[in-house]
Backbone as CSV, one residue per row, in Angstrom:
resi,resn,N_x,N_y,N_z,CA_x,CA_y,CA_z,C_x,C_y,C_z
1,UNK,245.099,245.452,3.723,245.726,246.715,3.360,245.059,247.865,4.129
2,UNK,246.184,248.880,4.382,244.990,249.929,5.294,244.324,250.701,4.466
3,UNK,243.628,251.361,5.150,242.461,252.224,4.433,243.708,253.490,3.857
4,UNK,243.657,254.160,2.821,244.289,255.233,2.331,243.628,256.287,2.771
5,UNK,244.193,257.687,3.604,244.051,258.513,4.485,243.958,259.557,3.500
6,UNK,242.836,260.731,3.423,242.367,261.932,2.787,243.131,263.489,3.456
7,UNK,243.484,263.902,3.177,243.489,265.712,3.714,242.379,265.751,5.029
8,UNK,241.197,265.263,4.722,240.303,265.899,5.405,240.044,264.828,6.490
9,UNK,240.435,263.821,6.436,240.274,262.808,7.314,241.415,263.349,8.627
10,UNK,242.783,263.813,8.023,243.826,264.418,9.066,243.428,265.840,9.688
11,UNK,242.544,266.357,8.382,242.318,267.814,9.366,241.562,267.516,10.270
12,UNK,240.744,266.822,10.109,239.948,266.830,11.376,240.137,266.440,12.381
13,UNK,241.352,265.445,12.721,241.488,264.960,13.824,242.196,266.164,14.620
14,UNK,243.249,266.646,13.700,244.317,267.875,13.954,243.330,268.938,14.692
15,UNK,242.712,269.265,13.428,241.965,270.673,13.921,241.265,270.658,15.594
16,UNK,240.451,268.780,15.775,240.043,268.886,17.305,241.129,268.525,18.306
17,UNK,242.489,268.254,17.597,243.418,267.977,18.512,243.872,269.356,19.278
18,UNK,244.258,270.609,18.520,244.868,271.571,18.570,243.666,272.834,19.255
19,UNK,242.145,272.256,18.806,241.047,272.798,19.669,240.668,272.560,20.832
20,UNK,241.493,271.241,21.417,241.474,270.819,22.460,242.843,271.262,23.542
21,UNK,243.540,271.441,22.713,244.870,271.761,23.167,244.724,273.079,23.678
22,UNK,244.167,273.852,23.159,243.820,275.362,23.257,242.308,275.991,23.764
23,UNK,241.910,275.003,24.521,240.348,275.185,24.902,240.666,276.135,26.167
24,UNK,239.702,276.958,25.850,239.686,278.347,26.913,240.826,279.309,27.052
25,UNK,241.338,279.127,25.701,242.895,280.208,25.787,242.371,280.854,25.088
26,UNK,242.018,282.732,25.465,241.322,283.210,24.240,242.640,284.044,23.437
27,UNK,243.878,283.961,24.058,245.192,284.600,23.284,245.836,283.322,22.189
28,UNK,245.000,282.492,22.001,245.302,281.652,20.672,244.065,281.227,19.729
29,UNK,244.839,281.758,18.775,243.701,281.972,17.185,244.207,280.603,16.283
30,UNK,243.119,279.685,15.983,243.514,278.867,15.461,242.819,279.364,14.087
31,UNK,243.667,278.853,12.553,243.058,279.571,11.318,243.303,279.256,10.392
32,UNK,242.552,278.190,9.679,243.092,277.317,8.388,243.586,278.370,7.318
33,UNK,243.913,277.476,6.538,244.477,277.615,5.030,245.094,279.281,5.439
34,UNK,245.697,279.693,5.921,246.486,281.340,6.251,247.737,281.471,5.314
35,UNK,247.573,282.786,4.419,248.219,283.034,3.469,249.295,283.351,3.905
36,UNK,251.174,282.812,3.581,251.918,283.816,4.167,252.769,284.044,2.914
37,UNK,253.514,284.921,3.119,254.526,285.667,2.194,254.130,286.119,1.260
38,UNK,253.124,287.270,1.524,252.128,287.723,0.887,251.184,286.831,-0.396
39,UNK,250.477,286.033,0.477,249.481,285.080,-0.422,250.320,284.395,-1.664
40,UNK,251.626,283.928,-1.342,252.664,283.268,-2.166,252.154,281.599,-1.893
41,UNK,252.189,281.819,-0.707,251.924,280.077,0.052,251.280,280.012,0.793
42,UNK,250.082,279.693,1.081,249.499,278.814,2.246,249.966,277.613,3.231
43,UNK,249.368,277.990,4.620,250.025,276.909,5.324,248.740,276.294,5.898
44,UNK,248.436,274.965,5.858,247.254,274.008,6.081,246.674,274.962,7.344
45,UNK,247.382,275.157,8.187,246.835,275.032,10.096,247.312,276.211,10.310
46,UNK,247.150,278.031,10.979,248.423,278.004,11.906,247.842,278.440,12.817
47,UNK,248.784,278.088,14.441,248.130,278.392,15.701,248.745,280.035,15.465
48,UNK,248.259,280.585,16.037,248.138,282.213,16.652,248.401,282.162,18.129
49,UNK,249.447,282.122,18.840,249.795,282.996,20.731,250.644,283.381,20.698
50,UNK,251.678,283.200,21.640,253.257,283.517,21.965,253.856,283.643,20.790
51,UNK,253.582,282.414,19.674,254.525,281.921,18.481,253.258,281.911,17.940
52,UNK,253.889,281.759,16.585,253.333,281.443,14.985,253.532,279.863,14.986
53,UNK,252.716,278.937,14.954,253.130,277.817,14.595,252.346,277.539,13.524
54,UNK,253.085,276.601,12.599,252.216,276.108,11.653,251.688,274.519,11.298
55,UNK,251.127,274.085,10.527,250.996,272.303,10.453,250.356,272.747,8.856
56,UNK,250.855,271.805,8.371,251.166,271.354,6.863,250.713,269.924,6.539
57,UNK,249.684,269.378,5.967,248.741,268.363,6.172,249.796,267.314,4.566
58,UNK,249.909,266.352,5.014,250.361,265.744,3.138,249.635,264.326,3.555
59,UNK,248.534,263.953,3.023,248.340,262.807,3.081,248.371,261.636,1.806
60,UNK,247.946,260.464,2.092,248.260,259.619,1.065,248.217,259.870,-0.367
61,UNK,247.070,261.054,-0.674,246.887,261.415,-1.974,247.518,262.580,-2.104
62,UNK,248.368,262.689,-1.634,248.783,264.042,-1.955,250.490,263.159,-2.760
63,UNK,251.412,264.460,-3.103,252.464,264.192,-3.493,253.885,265.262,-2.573
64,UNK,255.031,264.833,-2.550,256.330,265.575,-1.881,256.658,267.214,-2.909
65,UNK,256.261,266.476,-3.753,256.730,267.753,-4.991,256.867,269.220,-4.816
66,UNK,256.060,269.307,-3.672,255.558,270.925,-3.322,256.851,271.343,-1.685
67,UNK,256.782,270.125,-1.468,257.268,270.287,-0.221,258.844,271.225,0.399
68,UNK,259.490,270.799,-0.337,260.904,271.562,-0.174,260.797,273.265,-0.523
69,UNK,259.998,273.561,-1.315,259.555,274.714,-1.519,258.689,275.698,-0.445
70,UNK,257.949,274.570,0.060,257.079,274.961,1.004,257.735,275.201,2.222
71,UNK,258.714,273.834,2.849,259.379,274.499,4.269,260.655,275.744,3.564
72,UNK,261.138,276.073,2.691,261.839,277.155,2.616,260.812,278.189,3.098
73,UNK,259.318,278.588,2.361,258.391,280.331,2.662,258.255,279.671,4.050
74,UNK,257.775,278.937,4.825,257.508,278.617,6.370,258.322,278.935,6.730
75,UNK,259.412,278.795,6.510,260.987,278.730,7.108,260.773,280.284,7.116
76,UNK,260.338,281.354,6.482,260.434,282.686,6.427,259.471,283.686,7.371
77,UNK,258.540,282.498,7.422,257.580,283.507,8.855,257.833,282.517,9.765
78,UNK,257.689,281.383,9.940,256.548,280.603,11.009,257.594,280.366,12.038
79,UNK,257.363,280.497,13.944,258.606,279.914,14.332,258.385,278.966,15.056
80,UNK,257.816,278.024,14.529,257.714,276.452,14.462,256.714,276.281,13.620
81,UNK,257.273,274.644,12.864,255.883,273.905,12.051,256.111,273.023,11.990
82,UNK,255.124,272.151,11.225,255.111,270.447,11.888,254.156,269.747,10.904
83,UNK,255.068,269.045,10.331,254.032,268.458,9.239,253.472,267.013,9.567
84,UNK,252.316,267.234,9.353,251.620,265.593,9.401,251.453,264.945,8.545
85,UNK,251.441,263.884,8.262,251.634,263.050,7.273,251.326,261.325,7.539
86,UNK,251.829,260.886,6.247,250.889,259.514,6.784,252.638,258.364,6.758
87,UNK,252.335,257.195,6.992,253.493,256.458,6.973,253.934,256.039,5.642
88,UNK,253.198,256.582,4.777,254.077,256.451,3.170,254.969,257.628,2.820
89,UNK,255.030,258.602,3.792,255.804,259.443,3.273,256.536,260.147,4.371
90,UNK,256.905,259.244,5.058,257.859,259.656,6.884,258.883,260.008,6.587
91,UNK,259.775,258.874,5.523,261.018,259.249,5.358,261.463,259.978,3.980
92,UNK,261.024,259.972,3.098,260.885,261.172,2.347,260.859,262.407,2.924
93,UNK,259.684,262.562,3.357,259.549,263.910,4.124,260.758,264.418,4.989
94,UNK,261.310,263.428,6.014,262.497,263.482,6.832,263.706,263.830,6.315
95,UNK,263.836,263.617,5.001,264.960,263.729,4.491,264.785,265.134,3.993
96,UNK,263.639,266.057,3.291,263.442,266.780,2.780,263.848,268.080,3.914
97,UNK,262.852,267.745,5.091,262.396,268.753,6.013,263.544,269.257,6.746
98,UNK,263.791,270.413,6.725,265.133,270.987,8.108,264.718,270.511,9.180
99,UNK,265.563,270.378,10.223,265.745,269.786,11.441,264.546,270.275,12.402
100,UNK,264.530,271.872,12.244,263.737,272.436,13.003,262.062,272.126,13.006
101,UNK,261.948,270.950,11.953,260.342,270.801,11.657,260.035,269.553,12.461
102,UNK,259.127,269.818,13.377,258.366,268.533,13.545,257.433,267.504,12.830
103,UNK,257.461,266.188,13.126,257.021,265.634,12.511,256.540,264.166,12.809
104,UNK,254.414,264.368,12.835,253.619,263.553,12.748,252.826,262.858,12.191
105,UNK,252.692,261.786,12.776,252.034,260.323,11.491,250.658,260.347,11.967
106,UNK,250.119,260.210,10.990,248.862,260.169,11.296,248.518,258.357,10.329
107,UNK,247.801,257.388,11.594,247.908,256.143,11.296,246.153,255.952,11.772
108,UNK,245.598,255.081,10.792,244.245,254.735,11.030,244.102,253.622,12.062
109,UNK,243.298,253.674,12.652,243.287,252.633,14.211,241.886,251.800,14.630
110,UNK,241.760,251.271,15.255,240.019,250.754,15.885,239.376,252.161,16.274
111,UNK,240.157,252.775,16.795,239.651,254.090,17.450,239.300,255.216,16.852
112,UNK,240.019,255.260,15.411,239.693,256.041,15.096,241.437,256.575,14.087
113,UNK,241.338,257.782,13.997,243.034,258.535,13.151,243.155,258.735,14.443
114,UNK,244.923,258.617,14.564,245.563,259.280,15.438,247.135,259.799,15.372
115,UNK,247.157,260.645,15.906,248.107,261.378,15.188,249.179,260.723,16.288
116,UNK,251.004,260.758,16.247,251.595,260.514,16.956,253.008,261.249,16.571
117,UNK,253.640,262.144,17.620,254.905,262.617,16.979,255.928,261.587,16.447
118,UNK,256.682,261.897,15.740,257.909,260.989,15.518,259.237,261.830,14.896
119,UNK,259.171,263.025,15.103,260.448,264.166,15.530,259.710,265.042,16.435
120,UNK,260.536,265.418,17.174,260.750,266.547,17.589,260.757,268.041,16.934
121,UNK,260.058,269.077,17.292,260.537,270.395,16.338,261.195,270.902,17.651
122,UNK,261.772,272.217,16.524,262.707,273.445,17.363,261.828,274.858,16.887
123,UNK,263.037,275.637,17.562,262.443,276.945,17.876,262.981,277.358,16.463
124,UNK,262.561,277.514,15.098,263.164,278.356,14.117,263.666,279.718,13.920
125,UNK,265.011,279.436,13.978,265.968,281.130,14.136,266.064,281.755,12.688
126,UNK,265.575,281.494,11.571,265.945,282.022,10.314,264.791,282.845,9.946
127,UNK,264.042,283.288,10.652,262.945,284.117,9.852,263.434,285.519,9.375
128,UNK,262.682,286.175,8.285,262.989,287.122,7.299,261.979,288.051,8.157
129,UNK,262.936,289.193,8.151,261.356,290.459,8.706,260.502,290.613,7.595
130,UNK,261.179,290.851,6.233,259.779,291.376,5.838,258.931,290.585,5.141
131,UNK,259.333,288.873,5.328,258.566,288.360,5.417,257.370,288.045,6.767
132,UNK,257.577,287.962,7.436,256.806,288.612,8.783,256.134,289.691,8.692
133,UNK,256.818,290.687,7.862,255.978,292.295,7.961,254.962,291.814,6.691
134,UNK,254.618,291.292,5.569,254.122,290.893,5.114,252.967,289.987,5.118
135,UNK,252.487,289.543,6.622,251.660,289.017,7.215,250.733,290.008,7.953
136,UNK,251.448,291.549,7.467,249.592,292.266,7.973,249.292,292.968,6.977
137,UNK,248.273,293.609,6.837,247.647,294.254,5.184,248.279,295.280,5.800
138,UNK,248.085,295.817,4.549,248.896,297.176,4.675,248.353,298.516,5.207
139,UNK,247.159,298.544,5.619,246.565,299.128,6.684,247.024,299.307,8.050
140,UNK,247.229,297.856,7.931,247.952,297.258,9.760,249.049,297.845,9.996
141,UNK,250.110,297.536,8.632,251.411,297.327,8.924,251.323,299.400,9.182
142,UNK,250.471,300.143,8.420,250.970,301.679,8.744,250.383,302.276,9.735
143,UNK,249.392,301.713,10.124,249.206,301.588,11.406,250.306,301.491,12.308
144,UNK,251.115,300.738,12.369,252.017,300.493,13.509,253.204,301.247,12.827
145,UNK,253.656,301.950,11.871,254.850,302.757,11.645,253.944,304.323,12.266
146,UNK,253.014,304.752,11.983,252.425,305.788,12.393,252.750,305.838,13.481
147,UNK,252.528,304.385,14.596,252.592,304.596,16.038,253.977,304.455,16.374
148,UNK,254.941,304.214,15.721,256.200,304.561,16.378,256.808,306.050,15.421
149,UNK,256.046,306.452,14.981,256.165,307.959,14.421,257.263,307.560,12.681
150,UNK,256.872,306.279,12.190,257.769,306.218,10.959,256.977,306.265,9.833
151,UNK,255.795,306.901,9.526,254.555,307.028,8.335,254.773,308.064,7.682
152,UNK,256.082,309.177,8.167,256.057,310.585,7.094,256.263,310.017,5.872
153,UNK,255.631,310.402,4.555,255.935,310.002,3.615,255.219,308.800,2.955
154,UNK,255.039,307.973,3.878,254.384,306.623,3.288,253.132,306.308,3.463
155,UNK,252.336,307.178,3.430,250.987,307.385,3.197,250.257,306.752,1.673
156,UNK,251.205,306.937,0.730,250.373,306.982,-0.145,251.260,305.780,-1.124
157,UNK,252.193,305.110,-0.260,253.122,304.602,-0.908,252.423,303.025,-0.968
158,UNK,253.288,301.754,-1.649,252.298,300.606,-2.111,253.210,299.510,-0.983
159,UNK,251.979,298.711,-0.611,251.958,297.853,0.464,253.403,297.139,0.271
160,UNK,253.943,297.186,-0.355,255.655,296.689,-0.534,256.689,297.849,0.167
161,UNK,256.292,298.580,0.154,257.426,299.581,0.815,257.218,300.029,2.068
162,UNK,255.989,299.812,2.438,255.235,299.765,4.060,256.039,298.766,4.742
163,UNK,255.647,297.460,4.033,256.364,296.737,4.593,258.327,296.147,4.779
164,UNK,258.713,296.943,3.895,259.838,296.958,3.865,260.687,298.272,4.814
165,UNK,259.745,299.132,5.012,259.708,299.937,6.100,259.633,299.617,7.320
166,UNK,258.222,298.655,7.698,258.335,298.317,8.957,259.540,297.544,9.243
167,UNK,259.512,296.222,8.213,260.928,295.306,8.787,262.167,295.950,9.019
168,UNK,262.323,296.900,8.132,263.654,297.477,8.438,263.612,298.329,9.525
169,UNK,262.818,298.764,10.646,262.851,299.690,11.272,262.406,299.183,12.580
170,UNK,261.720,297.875,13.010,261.375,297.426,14.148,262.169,295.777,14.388
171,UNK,262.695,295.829,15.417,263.514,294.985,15.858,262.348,293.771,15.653
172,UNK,263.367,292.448,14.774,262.410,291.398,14.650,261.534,290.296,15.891
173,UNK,262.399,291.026,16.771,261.327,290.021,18.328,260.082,290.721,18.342
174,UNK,260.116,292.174,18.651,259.253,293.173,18.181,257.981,293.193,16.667
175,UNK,258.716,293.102,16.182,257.658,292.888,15.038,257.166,291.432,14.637
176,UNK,257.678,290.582,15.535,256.993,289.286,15.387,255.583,289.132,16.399
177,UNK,256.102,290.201,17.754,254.780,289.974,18.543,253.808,290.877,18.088
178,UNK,254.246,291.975,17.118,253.141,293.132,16.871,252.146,292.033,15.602
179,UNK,252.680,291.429,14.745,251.683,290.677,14.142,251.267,289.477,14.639
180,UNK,251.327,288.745,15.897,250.619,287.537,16.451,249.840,288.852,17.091
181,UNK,250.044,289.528,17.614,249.033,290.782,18.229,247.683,291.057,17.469
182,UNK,248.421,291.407,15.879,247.549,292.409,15.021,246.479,290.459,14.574
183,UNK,247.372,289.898,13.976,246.794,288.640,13.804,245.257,287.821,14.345
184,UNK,245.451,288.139,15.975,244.816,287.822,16.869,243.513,288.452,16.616
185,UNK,243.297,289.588,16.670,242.564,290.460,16.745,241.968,291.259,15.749
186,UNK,242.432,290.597,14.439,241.804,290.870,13.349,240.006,290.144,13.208
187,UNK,239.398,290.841,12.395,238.039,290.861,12.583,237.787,289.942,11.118
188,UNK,238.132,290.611,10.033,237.734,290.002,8.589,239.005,289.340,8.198
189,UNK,238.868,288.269,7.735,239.389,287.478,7.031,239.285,287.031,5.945
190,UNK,240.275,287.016,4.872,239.544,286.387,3.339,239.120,284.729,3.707
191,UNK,238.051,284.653,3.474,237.238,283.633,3.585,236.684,283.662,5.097
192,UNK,236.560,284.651,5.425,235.508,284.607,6.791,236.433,284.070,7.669
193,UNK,236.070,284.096,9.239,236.784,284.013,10.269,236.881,282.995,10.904
């Protein structure tokens, strides 16, 4: 029987897969457990460059239960994600996951875990702005209405209407690169960097 595969047994292979993938790119921020839709959901992995990508870890001890819930808030920022998983839960998952999600097995070997695709992802067209605008504190986000001159007034107003400000007012290609921007280059992080 094979060995039954942990969370932490997949992050790690992931985490040096995707550290390897990204060695000497300093315009990609790799950054566990990252809160999105305002600290509604966490997503296991997400890369930080061009795109938001995410990876979503389910291994043997884990359960599907969470899952359909989970690619709907991803489905609202991230524009790609890719869940890894183990071979007890390929086709479950497959059936659950929209088209646009990729999706890898992670199988124990002589060598060691190794991860292997077995879908394809896409480019996800359904993201929500202000779910996106909701991925910078609200410092950030008035920060960047100040700089396109849209802060009269919302100075003193609560991080929900900042952000419902920005989304409504900056074209979403635009405000997707201003937070992989702001993202990047953020200093503090809840739980350190």
């Amino acid at each position: 029987m094979a060995r039954l595969m942990r969370d932490s047994d997949i992050r790690a292979v992931l985490t040096a897969q995707l550290q390897r993938d990204h060695d000497g790119d300093s315009s990609t921020l790799i950054r566990q457990e990252m809160g999105l839709c305002a600290g509604e959901r966490r997503i296991d992995i997400a890369v930080i460059n061009g795109q938001l990508g995410g990876f979503e870890i389910k291994s043997d001890y884990d359960t599907l239960a969470r899952l359909a819930d989970q690619a709907t808030a991803y489905g609202r920022v991230l524009d790609q994600a890719t869940l890894v998983t183990t071979q007890r839960y390929l086709t479950p998952a497959t059936d659950i996951l929209p088209d646009w999600w990729q999706i890898m097995c992670a199988q124990v070997e002589e060598a060691g875990v190794t991860l292997t695709s077995v879908r394809a992802g896409q480019e996800n067209e359904e993201q929500d702005p202000m779910a996106v605008a909701q991925l910078l504190w609200r410092d950030e986000a008035l920060q960047e209405l100040r700089a396109r001159g849209l802060a009269q007034g919302m100075t003193n107003k609560r991080r929900w209407l900042i952000w419902e400000r920005l989304a409504a007012e900056v074209p979403l290609p635009e405000l997707k690169q201003v937070v992989r921007d702001r993202l990047r280059v953020r200093q503090e992080w809840p739980g350190g960097r």
